[in-house]
PDB file of N, CA, C and O in Angstrom:
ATOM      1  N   UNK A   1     135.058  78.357  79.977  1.00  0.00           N
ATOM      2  CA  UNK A   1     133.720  78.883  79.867  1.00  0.00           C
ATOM      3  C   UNK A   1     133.530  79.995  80.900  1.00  0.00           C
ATOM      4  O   UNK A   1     133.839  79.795  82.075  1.00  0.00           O
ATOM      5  N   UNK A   2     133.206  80.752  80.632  1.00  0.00           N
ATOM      6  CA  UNK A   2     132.506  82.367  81.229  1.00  0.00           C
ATOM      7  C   UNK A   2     131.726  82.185  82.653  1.00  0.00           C
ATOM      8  O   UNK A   2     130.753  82.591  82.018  1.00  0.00           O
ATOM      9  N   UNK A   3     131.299  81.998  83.764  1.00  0.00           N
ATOM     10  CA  UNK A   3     130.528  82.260  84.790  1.00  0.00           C
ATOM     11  C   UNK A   3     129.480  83.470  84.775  1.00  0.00           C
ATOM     12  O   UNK A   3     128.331  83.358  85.204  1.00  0.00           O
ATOM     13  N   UNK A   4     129.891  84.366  84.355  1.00  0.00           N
ATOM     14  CA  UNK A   4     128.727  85.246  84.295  1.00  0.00           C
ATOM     15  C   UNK A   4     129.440  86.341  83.558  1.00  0.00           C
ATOM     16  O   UNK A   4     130.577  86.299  83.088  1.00  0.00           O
ATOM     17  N   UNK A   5     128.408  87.523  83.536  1.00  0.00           N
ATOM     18  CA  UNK A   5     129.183  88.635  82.394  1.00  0.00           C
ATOM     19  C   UNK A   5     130.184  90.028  83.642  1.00  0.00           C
ATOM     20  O   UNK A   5     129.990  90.533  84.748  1.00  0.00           O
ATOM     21  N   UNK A   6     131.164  90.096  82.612  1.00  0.00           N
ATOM     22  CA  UNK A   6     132.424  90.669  83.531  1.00  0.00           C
ATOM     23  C   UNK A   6     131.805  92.073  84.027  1.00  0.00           C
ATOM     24  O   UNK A   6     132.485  92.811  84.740  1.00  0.00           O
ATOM     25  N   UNK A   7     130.599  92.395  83.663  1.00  0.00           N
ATOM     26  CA  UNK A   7     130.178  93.790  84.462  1.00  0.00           C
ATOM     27  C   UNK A   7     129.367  93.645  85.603  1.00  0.00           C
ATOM     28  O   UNK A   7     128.915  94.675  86.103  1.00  0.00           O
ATOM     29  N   UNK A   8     128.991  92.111  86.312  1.00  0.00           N
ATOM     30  CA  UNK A   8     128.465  91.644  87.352  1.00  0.00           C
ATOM     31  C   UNK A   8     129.362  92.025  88.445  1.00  0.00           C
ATOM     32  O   UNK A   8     128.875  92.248  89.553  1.00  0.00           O
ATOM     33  N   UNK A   9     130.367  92.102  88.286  1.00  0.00           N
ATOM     34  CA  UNK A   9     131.658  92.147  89.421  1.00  0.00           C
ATOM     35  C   UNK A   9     131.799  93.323  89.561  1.00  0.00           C
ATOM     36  O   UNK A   9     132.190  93.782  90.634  1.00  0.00           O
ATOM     37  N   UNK A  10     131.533  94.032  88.583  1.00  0.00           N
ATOM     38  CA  UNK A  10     131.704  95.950  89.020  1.00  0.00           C
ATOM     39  C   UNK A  10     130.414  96.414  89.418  1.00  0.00           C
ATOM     40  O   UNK A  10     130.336  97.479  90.030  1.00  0.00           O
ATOM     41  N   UNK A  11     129.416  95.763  89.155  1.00  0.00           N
ATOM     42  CA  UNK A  11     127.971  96.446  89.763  1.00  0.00           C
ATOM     43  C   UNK A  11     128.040  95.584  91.459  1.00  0.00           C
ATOM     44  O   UNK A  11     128.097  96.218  92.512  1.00  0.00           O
ATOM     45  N   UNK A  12     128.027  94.667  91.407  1.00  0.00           N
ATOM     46  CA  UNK A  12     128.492  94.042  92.674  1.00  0.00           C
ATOM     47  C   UNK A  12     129.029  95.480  93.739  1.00  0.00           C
ATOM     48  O   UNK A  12     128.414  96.195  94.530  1.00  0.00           O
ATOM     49  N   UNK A  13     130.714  95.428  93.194  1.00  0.00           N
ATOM     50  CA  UNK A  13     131.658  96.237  93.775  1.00  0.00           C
ATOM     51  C   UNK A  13     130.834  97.763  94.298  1.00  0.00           C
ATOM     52  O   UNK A  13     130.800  98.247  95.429  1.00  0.00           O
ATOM     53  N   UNK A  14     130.120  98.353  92.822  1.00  0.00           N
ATOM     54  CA  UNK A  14     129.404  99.586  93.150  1.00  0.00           C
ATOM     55  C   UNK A  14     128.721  99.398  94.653  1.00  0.00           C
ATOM     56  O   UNK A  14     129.083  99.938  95.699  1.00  0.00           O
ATOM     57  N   UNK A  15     127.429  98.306  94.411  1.00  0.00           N
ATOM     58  CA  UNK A  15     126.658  98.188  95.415  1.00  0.00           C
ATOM     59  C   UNK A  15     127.595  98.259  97.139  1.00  0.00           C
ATOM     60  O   UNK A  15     127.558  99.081  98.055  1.00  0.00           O
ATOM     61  N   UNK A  16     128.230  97.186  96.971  1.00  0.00           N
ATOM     62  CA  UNK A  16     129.137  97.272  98.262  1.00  0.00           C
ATOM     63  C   UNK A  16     129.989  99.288  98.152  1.00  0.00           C
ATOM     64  O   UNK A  16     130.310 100.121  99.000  1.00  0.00           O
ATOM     65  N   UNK A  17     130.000  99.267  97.604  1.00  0.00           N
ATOM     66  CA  UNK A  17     130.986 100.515  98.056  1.00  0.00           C
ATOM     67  C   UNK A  17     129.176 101.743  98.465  1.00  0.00           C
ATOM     68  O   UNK A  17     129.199 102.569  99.378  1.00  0.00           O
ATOM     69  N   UNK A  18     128.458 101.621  97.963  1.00  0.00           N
ATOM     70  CA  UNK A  18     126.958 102.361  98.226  1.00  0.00           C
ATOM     71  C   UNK A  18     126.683 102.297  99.199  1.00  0.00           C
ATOM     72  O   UNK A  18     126.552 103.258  99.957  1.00  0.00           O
ATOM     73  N   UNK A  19     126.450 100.705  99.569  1.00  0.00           N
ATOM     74  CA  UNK A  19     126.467 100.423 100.548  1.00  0.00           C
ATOM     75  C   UNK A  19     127.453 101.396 101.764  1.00  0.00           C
ATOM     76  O   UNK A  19     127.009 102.461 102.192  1.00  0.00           O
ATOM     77  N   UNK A  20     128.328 101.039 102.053  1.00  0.00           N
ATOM     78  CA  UNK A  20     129.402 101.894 102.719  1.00  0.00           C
ATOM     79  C   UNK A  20     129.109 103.140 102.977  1.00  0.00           C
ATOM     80  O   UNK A  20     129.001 103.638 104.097  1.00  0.00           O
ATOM     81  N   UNK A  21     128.951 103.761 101.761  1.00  0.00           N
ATOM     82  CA  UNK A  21     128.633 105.191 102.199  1.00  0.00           C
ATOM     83  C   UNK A  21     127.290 105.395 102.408  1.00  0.00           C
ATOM     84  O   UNK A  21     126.980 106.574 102.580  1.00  0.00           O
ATOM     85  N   UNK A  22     126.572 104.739 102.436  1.00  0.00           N
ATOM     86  CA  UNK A  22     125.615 105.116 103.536  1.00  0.00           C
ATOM     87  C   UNK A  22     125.244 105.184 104.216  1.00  0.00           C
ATOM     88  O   UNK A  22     124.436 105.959 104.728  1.00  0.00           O
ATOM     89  N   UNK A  23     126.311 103.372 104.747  1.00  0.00           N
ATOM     90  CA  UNK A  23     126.298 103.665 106.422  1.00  0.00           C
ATOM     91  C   UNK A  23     127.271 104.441 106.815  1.00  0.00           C
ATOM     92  O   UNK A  23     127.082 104.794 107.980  1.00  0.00           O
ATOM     93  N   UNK A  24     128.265 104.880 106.342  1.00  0.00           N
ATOM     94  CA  UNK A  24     128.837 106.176 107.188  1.00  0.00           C
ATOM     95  C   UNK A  24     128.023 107.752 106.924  1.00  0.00           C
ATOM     96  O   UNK A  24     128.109 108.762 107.623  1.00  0.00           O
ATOM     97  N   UNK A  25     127.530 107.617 106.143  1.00  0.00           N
ATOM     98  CA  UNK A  25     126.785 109.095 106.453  1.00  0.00           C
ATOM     99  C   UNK A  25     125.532 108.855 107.448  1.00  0.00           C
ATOM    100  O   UNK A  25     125.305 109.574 108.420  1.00  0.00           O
ATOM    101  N   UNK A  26     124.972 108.053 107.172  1.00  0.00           N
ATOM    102  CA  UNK A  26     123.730 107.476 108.573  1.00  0.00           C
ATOM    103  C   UNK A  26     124.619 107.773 110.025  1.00  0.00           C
ATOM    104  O   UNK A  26     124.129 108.290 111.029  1.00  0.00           O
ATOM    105  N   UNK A  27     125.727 107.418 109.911  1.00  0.00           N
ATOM    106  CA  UNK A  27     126.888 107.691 111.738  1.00  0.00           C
ATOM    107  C   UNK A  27     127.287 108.685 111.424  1.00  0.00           C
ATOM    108  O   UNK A  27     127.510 109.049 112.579  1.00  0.00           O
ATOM    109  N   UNK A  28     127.694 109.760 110.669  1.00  0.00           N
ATOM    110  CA  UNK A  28     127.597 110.755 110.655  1.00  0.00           C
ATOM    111  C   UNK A  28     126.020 111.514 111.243  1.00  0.00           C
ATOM    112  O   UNK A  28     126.045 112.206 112.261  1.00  0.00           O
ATOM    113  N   UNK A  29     125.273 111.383 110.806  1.00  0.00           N
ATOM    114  CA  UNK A  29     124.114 111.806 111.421  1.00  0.00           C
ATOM    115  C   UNK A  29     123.545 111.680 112.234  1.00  0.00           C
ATOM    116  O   UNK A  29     122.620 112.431 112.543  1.00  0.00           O
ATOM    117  N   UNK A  30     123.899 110.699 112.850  1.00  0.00           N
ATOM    118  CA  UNK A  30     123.441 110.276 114.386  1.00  0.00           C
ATOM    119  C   UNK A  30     124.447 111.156 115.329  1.00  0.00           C
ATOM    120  O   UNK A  30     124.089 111.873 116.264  1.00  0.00           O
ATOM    121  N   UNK A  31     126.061 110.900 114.783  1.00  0.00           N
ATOM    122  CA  UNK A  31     126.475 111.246 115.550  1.00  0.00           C
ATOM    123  C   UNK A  31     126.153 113.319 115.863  1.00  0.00           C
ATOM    124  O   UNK A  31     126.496 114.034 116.805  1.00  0.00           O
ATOM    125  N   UNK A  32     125.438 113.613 114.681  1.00  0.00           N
ATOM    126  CA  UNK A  32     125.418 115.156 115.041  1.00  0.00           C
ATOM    127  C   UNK A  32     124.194 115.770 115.440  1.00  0.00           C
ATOM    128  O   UNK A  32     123.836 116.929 115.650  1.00  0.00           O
ATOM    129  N   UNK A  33     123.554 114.421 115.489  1.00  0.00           N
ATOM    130  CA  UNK A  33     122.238 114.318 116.550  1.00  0.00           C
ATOM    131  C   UNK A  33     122.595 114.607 117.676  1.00  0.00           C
ATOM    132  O   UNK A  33     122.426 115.671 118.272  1.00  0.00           O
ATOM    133  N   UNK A  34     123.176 113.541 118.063  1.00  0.00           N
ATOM    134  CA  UNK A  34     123.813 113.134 119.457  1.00  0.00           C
ATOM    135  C   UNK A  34     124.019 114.290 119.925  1.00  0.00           C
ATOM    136  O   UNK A  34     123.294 114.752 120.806  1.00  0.00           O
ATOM    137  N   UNK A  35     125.192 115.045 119.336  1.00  0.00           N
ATOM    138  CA  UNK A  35     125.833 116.381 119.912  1.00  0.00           C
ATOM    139  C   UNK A  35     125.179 117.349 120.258  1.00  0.00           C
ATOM    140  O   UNK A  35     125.389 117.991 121.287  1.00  0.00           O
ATOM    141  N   UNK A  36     124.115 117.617 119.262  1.00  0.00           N
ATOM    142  CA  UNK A  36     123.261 118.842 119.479  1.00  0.00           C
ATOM    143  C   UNK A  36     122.164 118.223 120.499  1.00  0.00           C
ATOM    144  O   UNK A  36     121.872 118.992 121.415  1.00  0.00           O
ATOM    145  N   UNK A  37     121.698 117.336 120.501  1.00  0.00           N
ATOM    146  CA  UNK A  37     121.191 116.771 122.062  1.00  0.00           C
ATOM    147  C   UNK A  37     122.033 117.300 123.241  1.00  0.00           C
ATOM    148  O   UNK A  37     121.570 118.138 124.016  1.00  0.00           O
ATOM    149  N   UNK A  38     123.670 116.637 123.402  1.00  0.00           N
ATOM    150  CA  UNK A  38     124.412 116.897 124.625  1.00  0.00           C
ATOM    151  C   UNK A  38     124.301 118.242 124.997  1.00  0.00           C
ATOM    152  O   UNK A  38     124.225 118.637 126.160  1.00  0.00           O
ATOM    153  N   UNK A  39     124.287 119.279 123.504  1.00  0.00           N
ATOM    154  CA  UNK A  39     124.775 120.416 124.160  1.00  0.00           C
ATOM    155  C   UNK A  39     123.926 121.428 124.318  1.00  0.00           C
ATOM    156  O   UNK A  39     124.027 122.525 124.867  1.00  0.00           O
ATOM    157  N   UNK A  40     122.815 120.716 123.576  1.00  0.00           N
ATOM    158  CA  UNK A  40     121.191 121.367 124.553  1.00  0.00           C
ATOM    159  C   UNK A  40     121.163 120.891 125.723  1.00  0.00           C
ATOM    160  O   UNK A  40     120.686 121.685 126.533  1.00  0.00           O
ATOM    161  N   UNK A  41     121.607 119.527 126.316  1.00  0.00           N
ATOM    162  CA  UNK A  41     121.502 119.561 127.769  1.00  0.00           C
ATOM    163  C   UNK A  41     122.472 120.326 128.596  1.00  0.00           C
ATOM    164  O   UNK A  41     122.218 120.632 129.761  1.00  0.00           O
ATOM    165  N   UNK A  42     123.571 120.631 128.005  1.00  0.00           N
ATOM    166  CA  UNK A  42     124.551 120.944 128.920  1.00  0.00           C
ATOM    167  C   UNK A  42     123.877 122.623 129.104  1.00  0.00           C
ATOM    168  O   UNK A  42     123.750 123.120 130.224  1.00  0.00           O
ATOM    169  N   UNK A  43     123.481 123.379 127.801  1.00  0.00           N
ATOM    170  CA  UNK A  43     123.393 124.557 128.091  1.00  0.00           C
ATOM    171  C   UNK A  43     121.950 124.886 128.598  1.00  0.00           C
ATOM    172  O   UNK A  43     121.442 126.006 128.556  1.00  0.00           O
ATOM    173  N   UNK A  44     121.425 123.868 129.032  1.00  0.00           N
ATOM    174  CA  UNK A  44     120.059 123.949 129.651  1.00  0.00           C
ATOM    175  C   UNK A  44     120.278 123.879 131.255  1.00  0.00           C
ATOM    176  O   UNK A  44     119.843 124.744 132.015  1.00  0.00           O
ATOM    177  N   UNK A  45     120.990 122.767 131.664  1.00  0.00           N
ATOM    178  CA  UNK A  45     121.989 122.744 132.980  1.00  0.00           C
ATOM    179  C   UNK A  45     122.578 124.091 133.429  1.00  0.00           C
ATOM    180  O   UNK A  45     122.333 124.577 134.534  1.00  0.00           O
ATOM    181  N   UNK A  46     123.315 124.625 132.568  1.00  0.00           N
ATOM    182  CA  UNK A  46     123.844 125.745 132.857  1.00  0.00           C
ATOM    183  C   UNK A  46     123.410 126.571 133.302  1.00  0.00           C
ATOM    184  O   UNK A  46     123.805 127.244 134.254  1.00  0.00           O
ATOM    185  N   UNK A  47     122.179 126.693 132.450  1.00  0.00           N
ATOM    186  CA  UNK A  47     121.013 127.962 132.605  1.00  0.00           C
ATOM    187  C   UNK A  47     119.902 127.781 134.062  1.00  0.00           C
ATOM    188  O   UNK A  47     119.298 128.611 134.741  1.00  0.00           O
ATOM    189  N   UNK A  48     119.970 126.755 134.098  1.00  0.00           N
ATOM    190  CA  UNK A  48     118.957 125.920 135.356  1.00  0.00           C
ATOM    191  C   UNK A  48     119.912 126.550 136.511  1.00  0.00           C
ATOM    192  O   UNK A  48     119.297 127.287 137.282  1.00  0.00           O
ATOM    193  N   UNK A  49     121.372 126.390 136.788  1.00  0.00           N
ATOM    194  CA  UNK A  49     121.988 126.725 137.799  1.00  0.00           C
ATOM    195  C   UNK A  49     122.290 127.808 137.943  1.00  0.00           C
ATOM    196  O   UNK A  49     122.663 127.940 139.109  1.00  0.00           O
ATOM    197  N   UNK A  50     122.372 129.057 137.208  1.00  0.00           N
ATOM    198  CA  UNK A  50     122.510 130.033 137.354  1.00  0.00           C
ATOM    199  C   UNK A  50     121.213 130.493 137.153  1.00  0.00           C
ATOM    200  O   UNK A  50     121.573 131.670 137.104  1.00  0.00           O
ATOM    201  N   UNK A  51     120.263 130.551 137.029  1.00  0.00           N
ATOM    202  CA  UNK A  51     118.783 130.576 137.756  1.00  0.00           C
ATOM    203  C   UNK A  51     118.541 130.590 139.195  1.00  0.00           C
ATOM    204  O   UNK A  51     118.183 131.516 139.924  1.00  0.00           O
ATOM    205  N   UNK A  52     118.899 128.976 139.534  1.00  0.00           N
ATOM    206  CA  UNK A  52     119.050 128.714 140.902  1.00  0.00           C
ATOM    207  C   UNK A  52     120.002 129.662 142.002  1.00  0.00           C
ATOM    208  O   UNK A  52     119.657 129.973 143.142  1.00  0.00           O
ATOM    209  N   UNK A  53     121.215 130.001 141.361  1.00  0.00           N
ATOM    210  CA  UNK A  53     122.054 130.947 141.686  1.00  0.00           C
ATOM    211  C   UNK A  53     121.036 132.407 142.363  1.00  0.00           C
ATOM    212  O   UNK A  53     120.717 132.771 143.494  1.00  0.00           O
ATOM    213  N   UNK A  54     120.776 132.945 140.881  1.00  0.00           N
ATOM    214  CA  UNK A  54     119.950 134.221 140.783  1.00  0.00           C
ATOM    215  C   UNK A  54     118.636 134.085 141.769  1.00  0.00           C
ATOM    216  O   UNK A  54     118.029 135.043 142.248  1.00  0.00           O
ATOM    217  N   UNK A  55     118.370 132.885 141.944  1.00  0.00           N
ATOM    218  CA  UNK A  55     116.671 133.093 143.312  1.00  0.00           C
ATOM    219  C   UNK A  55     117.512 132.775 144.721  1.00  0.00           C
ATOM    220  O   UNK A  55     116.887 133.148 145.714  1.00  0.00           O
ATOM    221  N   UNK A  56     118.755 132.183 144.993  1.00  0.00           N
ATOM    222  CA  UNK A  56     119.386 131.749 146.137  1.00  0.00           C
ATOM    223  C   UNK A  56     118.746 130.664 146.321  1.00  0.00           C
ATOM    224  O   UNK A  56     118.293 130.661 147.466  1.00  0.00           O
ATOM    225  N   UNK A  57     118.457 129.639 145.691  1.00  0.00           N
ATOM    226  CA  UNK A  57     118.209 128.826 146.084  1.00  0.00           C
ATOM    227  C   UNK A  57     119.245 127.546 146.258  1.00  0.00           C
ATOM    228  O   UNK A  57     120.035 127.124 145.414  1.00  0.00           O
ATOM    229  N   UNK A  58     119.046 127.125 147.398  1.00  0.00           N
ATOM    230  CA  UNK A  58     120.309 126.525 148.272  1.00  0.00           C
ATOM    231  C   UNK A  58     119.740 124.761 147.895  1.00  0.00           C
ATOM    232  O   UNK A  58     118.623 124.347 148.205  1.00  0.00           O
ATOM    233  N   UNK A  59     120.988 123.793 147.054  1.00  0.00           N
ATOM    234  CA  UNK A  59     120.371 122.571 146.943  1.00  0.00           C
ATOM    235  C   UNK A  59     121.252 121.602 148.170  1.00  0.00           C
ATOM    236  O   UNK A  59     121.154 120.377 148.231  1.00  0.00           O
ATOM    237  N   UNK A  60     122.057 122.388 149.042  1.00  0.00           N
ATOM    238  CA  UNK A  60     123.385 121.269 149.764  1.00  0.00           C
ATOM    239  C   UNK A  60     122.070 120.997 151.039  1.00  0.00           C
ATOM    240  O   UNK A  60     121.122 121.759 151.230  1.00  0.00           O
ATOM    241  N   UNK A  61     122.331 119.804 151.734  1.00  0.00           N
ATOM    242  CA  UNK A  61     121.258 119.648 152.328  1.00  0.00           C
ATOM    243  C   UNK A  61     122.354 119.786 153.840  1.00  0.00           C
ATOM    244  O   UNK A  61     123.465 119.273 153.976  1.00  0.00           O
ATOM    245  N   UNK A  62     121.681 120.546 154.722  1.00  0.00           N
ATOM    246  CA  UNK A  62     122.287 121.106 156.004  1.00  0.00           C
ATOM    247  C   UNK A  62     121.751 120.455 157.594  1.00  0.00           C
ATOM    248  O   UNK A  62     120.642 120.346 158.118  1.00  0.00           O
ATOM    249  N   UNK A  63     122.778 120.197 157.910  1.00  0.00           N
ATOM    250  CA  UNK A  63     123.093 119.316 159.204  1.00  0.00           C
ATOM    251  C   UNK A  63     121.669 120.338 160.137  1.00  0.00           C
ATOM    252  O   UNK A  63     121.619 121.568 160.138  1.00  0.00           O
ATOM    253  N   UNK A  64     120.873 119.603 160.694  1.00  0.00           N
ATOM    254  CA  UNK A  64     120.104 119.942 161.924  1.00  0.00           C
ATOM    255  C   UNK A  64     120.778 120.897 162.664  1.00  0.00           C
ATOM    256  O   UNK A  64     121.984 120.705 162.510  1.00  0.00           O
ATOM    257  N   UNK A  65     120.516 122.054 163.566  1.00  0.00           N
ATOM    258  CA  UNK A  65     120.858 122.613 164.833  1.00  0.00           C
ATOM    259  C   UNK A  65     121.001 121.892 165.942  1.00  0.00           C
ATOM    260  O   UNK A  65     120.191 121.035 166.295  1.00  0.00           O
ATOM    261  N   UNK A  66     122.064 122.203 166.575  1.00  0.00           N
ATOM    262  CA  UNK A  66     122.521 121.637 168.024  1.00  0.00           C
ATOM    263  C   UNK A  66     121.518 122.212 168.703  1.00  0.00           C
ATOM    264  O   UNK A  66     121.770 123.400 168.505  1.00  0.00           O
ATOM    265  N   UNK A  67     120.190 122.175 169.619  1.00  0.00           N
ATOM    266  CA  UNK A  67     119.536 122.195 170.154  1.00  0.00           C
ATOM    267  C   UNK A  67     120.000 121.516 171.792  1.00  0.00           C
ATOM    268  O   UNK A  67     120.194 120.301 171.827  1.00  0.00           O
ATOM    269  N   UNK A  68     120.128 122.147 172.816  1.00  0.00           N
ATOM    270  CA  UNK A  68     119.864 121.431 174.101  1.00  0.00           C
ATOM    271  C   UNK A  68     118.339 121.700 174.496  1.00  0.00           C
ATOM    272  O   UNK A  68     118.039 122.820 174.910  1.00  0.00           O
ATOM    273  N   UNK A  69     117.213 120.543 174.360  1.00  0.00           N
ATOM    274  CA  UNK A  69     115.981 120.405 174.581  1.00  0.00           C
ATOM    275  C   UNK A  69     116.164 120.728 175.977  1.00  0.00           C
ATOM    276  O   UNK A  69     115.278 121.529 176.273  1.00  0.00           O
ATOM    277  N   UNK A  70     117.129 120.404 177.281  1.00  0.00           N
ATOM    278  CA  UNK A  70     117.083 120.599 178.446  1.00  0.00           C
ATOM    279  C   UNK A  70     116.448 122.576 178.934  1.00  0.00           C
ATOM    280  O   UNK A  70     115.716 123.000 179.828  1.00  0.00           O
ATOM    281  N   UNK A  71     117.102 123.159 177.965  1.00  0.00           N
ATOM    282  CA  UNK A  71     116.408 124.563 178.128  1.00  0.00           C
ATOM    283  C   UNK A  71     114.847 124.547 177.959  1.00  0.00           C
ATOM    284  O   UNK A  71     114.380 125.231 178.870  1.00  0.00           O
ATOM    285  N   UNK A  72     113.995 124.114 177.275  1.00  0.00           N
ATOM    286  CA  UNK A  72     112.999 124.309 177.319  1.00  0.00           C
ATOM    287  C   UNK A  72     112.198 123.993 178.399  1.00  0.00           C
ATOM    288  O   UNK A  72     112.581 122.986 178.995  1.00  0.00           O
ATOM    289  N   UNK A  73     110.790 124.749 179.034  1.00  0.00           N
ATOM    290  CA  UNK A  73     109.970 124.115 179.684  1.00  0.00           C
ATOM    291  C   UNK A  73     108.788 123.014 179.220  1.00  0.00           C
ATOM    292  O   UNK A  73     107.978 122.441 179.949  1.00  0.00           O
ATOM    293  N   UNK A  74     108.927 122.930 178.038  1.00  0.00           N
ATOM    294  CA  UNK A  74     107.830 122.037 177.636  1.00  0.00           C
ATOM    295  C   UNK A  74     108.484 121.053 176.860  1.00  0.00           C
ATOM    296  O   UNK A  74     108.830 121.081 175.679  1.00  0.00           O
ATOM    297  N   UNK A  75     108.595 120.175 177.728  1.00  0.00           N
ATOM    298  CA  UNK A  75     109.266 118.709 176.961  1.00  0.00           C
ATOM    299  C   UNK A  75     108.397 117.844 177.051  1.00  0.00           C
ATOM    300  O   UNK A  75     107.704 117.791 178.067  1.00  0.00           O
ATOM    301  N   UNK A  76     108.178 116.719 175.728  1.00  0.00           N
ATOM    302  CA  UNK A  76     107.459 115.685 175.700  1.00  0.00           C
ATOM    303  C   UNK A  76     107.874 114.267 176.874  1.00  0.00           C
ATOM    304  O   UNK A  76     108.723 114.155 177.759  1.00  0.00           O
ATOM    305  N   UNK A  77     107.106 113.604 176.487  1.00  0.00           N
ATOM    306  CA  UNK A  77     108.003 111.849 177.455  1.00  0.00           C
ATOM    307  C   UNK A  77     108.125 111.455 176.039  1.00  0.00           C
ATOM    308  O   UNK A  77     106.964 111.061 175.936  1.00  0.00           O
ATOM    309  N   UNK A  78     108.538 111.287 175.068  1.00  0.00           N
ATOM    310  CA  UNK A  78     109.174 110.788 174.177  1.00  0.00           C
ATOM    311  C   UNK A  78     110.412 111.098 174.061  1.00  0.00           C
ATOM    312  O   UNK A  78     111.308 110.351 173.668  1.00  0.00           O
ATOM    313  N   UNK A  79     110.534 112.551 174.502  1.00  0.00           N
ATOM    314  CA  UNK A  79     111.871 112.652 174.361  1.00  0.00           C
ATOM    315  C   UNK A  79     112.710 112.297 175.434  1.00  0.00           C
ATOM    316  O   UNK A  79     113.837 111.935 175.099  1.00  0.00           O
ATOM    317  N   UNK A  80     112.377 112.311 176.994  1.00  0.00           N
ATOM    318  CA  UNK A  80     112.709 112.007 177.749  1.00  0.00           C
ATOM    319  C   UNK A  80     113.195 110.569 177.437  1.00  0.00           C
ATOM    320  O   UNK A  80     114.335 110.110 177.503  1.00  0.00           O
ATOM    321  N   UNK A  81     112.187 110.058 177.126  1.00  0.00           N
ATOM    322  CA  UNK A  81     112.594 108.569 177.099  1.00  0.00           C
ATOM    323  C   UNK A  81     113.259 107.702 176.527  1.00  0.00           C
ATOM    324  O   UNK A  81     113.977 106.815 176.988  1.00  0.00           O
ATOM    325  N   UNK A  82     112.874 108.119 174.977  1.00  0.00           N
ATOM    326  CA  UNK A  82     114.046 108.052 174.190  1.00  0.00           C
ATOM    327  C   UNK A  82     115.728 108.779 174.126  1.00  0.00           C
ATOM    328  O   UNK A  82     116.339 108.339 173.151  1.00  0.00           O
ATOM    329  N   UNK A  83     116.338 109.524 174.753  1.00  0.00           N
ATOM    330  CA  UNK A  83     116.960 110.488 174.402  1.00  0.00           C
ATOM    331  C   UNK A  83     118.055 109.972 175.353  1.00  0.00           C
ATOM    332  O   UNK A  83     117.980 110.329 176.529  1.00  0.00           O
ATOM    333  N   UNK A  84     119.382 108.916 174.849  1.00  0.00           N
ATOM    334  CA  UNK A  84     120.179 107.986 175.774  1.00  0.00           C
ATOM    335  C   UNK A  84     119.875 106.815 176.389  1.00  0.00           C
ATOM    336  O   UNK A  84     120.606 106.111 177.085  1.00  0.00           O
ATOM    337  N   UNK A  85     118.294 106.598 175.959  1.00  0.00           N
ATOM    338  CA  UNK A  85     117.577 105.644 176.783  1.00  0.00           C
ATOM    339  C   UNK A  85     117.216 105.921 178.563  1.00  0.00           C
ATOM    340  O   UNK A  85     117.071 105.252 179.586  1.00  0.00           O
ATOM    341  N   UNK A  86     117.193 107.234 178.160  1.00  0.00           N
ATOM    342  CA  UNK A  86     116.542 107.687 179.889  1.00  0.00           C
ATOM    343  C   UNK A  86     115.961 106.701 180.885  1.00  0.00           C
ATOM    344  O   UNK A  86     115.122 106.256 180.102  1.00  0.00           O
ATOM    345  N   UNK A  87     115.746 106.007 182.002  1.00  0.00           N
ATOM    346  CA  UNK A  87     114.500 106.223 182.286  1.00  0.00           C
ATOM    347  C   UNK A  87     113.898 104.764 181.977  1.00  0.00           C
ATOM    348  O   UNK A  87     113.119 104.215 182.756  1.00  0.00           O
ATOM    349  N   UNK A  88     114.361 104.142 180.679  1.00  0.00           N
ATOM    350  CA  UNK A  88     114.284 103.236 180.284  1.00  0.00           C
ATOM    351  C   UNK A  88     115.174 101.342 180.776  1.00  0.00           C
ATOM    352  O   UNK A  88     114.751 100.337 181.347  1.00  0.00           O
ATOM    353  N   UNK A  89     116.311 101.678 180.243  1.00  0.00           N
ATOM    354  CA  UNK A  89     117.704 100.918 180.459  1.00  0.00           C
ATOM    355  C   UNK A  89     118.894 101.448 181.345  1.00  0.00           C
ATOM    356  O   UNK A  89     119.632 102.378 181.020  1.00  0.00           O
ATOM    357  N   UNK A  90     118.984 100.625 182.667  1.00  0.00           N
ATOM    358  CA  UNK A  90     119.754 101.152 183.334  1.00  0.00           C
ATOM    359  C   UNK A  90     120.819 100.097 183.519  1.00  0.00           C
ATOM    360  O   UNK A  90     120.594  99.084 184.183  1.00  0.00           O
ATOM    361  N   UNK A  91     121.985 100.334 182.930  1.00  0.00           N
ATOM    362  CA  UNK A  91     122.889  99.655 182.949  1.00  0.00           C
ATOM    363  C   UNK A  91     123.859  99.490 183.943  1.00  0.00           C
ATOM    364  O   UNK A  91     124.535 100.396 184.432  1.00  0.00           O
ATOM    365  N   UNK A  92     123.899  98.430 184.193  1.00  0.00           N
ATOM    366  CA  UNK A  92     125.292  98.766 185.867  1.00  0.00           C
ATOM    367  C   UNK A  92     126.557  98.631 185.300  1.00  0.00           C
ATOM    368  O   UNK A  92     127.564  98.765 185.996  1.00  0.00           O
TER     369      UNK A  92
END
C-alpha cells in the first residue's frame, strides 16, 4: 500500500533545496553589508588621520619637562615638603 503520493517527496526536496538558497543568499548579503561597513570605516580612519596630519595635530602623549624648581624664587611649602620627603622624614 502507497504512504502518500510520489510527488510529496519532490515538493518536500524543492522546499529544502529553497530553503538553502535562501539562506545562502541572506549570508551573502550580510556578508556585503559587512564589507561596505568595514571599508567605510577604514576609509573614514584614513581620512580622520591625514586631517589630523594636515592641522599638526599631535595625539602621542609627551613626558613632562625636567624642571629644577630649585632655580626659582617663588616656591610653594608643598613642594618643599613633599619633594623626597623634605623636612618631613628623616631617616638615619
Amino acid at each position: 500500500m502507497q504512504q502518500g503520493h510520489p510527488r510529496h517527496k519532490q515538493l518536500r526536496r524543492a522546499r529544502h533545496e529553497m530553503y538553502l538558497h535562501n539562506r545562502h543568499k541572506s549570508l551573502v548579503g550580510v556578508a556585503a553589508i559587512s564589507n561596505l561597513f568595514s571599508s567605510f570605516g577604514e576609509s573614514t580612519k584614513t581620512a580622520y588621520k591625514k586631517i589630523q596630519k594636515a592641522f599638526g595635530v599631535i595625539n602621542k602623549q609627551t613626558s613632562a619637562p625636567n624642571v629644577d624648581y630649585d632655580k626659582f624664587e617663588i616656591k610653594d611649602i608643598a613642594t618643599d615638603m613633599f619633594r623626597n620627603n623634605a623636612g618631613i622624614v628623616n631617616k638615619k
